[in-house]
Backbone as CSV, one residue per row, in Angstrom:
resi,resn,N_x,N_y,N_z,CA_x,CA_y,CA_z,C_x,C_y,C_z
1,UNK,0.851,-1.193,0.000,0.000,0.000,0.000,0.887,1.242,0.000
2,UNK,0.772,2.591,-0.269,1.610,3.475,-0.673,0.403,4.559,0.060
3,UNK,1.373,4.775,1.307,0.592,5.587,2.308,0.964,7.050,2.143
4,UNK,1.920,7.175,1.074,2.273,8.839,1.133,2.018,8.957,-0.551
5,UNK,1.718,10.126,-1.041,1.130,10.814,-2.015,1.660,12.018,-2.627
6,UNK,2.836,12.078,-3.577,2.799,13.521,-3.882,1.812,14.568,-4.856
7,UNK,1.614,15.440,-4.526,0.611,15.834,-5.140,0.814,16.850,-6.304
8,UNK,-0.196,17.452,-7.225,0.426,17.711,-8.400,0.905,19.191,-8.663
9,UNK,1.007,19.636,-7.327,1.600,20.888,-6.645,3.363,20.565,-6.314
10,UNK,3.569,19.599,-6.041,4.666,19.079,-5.332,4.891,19.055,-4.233
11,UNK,4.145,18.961,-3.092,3.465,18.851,-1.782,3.287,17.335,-1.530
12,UNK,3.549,16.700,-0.257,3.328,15.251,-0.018,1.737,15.078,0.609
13,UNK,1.532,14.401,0.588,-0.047,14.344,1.331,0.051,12.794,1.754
14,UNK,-0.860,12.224,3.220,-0.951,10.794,3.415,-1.990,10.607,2.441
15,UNK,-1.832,9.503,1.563,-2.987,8.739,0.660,-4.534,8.824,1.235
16,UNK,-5.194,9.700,0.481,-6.779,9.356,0.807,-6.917,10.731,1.996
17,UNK,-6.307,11.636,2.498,-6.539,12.548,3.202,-5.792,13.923,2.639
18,UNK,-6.085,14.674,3.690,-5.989,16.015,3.139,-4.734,15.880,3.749
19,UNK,-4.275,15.701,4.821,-3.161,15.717,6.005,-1.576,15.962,5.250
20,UNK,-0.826,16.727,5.188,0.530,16.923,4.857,1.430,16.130,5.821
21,UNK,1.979,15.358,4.513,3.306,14.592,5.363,4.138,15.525,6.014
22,UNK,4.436,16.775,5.976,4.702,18.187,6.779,4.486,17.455,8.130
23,UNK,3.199,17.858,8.333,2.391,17.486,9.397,2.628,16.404,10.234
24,UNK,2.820,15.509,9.845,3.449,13.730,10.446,4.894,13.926,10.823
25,UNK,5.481,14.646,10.045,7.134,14.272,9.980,7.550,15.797,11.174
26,UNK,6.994,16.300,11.358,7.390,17.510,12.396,6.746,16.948,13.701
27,UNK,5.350,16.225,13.940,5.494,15.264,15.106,6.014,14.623,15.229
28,UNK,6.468,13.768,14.432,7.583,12.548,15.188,8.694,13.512,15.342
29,UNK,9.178,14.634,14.532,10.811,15.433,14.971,10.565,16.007,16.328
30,UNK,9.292,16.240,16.704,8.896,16.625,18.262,8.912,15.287,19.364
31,UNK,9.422,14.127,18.790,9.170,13.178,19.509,7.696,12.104,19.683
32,UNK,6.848,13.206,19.405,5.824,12.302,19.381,5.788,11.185,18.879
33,UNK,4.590,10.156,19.584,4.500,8.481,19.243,3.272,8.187,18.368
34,UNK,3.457,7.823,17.382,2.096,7.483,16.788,0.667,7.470,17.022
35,UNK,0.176,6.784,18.228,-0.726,7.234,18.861,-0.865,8.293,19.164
36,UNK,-0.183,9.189,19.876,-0.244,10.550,19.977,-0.883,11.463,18.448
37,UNK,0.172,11.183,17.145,-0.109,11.459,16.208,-1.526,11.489,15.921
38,UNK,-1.865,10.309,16.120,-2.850,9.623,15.507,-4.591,10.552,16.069
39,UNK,-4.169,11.266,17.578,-4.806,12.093,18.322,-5.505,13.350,17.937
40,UNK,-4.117,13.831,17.511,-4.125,15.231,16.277,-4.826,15.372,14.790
41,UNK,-4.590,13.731,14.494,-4.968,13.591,13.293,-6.379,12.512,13.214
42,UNK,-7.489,12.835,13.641,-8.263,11.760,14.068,-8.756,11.213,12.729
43,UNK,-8.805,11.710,11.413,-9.201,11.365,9.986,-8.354,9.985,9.596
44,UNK,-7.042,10.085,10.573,-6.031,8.939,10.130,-6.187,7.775,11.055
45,UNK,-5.599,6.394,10.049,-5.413,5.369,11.010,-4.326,5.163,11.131
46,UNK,-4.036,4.363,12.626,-2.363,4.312,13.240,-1.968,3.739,12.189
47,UNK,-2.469,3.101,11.237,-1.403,2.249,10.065,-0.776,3.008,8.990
48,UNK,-1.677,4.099,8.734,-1.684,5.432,7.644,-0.472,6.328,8.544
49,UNK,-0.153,6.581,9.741,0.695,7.100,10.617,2.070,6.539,10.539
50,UNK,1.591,5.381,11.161,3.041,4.644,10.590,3.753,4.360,9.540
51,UNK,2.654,4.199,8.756,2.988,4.275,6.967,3.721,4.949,6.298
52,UNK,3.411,6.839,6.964,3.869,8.030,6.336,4.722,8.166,6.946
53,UNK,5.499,7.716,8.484,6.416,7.666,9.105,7.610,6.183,8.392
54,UNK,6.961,5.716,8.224,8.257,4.616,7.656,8.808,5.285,5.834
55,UNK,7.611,6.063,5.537,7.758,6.393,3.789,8.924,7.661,4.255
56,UNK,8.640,8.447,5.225,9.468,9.455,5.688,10.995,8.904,5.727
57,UNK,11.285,7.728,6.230,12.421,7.484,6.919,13.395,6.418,5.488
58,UNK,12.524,6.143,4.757,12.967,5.327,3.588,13.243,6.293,2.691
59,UNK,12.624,7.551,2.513,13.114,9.056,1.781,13.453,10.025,2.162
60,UNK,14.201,10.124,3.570,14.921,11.351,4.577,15.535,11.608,3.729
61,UNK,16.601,11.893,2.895,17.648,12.686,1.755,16.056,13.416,0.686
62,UNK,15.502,12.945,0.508,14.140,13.527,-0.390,13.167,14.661,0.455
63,UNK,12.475,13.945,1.217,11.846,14.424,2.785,12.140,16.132,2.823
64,UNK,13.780,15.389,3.530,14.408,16.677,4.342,14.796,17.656,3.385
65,UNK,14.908,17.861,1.923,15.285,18.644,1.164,13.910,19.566,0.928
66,UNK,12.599,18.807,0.355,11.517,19.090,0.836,11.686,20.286,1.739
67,UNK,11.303,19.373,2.526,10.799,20.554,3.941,11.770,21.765,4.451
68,UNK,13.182,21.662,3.944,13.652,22.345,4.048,13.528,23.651,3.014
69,UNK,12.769,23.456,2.080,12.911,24.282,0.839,11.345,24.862,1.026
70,UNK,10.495,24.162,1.915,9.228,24.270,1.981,9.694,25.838,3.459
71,UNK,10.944,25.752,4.509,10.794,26.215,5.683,11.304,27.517,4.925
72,UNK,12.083,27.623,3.878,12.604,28.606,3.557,11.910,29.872,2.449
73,UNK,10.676,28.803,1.986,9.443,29.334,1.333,8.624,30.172,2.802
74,UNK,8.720,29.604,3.356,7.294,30.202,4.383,8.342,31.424,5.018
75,UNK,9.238,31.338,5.504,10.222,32.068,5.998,10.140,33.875,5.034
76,UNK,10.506,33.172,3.629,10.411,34.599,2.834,9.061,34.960,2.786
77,UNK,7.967,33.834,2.371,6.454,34.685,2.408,6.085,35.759,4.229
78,UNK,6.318,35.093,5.213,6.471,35.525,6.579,6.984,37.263,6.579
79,UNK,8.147,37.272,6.078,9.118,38.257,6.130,8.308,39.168,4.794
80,UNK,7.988,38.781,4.064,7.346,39.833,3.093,5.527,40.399,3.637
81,UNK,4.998,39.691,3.859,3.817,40.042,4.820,4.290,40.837,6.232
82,UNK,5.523,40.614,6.743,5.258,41.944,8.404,6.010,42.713,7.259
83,UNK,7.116,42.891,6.340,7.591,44.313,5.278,5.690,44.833,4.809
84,UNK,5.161,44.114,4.215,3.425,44.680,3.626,2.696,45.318,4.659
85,UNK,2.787,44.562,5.689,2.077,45.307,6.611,2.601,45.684,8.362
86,UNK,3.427,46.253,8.219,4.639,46.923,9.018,3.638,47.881,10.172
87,UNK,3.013,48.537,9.476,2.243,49.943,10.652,1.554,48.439,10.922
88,UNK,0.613,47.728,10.513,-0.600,47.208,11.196,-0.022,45.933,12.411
89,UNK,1.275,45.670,12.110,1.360,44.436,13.080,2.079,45.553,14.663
90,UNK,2.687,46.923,14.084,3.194,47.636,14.903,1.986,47.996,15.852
91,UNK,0.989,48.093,15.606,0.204,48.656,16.725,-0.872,47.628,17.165
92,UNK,-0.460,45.898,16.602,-1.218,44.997,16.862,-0.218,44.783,18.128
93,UNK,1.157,44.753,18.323,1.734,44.442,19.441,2.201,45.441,20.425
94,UNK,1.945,46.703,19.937,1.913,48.171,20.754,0.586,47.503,21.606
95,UNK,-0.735,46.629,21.027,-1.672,46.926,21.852,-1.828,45.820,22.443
96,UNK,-0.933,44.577,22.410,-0.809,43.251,23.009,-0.074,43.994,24.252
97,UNK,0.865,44.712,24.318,1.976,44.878,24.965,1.243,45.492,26.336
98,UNK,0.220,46.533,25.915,-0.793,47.580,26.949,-1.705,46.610,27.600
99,UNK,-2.038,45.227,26.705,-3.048,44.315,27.877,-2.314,43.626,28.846
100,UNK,-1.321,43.351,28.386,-0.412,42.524,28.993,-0.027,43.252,30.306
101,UNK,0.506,44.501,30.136,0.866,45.518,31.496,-0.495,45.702,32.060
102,UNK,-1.470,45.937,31.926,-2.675,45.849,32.920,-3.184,44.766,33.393
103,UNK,-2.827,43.058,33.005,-3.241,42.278,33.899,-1.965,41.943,34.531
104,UNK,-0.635,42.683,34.794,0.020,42.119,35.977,-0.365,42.549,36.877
């Protein structure tokens, strides 16, 4: 059975769900145990968990290039959204900062 899926974006997905192998492979790098996984992800079965965790570990040189190219995508989109909107996050944490000093 072929529990991981790339999709025609170039994105991994577990077979038959929406769920990003993203998603699986950053819980287990947190340690988490399958079951646990399996908690987060209630659409999945522990076999579909383990599945995308063994497909992970049989393509770590593939995987990790992935996700690394995926961390460095979100990283620049991140950094170009607070440059776009610079005044609005400035006075979203000017006004986090004022609740915060009135409930100590």
């Amino acid at each position: 059975m072929n529990y991981v899926e790339k999709t025609p974006q170039g994105g991994w997905r577990v077979t038959g769900s929406r769920v990003s192998l993203d998603s699986i492979v950053h819980a287990y790098w947190e340690g988490r145990m399958p079951e646990a996984i399996a908690t987060d992800f209630p659409s999945l079965s522990l076999e579909q968990i383990h599945g995308a965790i063994a497909f992970y570990l049989s393509q770590r040189a593939e995987i990790d290039s992935y996700l690394s190219s995926q961390g460095k995508r979100w990283d620049a989109l991140r950094t170009a959204s607070e440059a776009g909107h610079a005044s609005l996050l400035h006075r979203v944490r000017a006004s986090a900062g004022k609740s915060q000093d009135h409930s100590k």
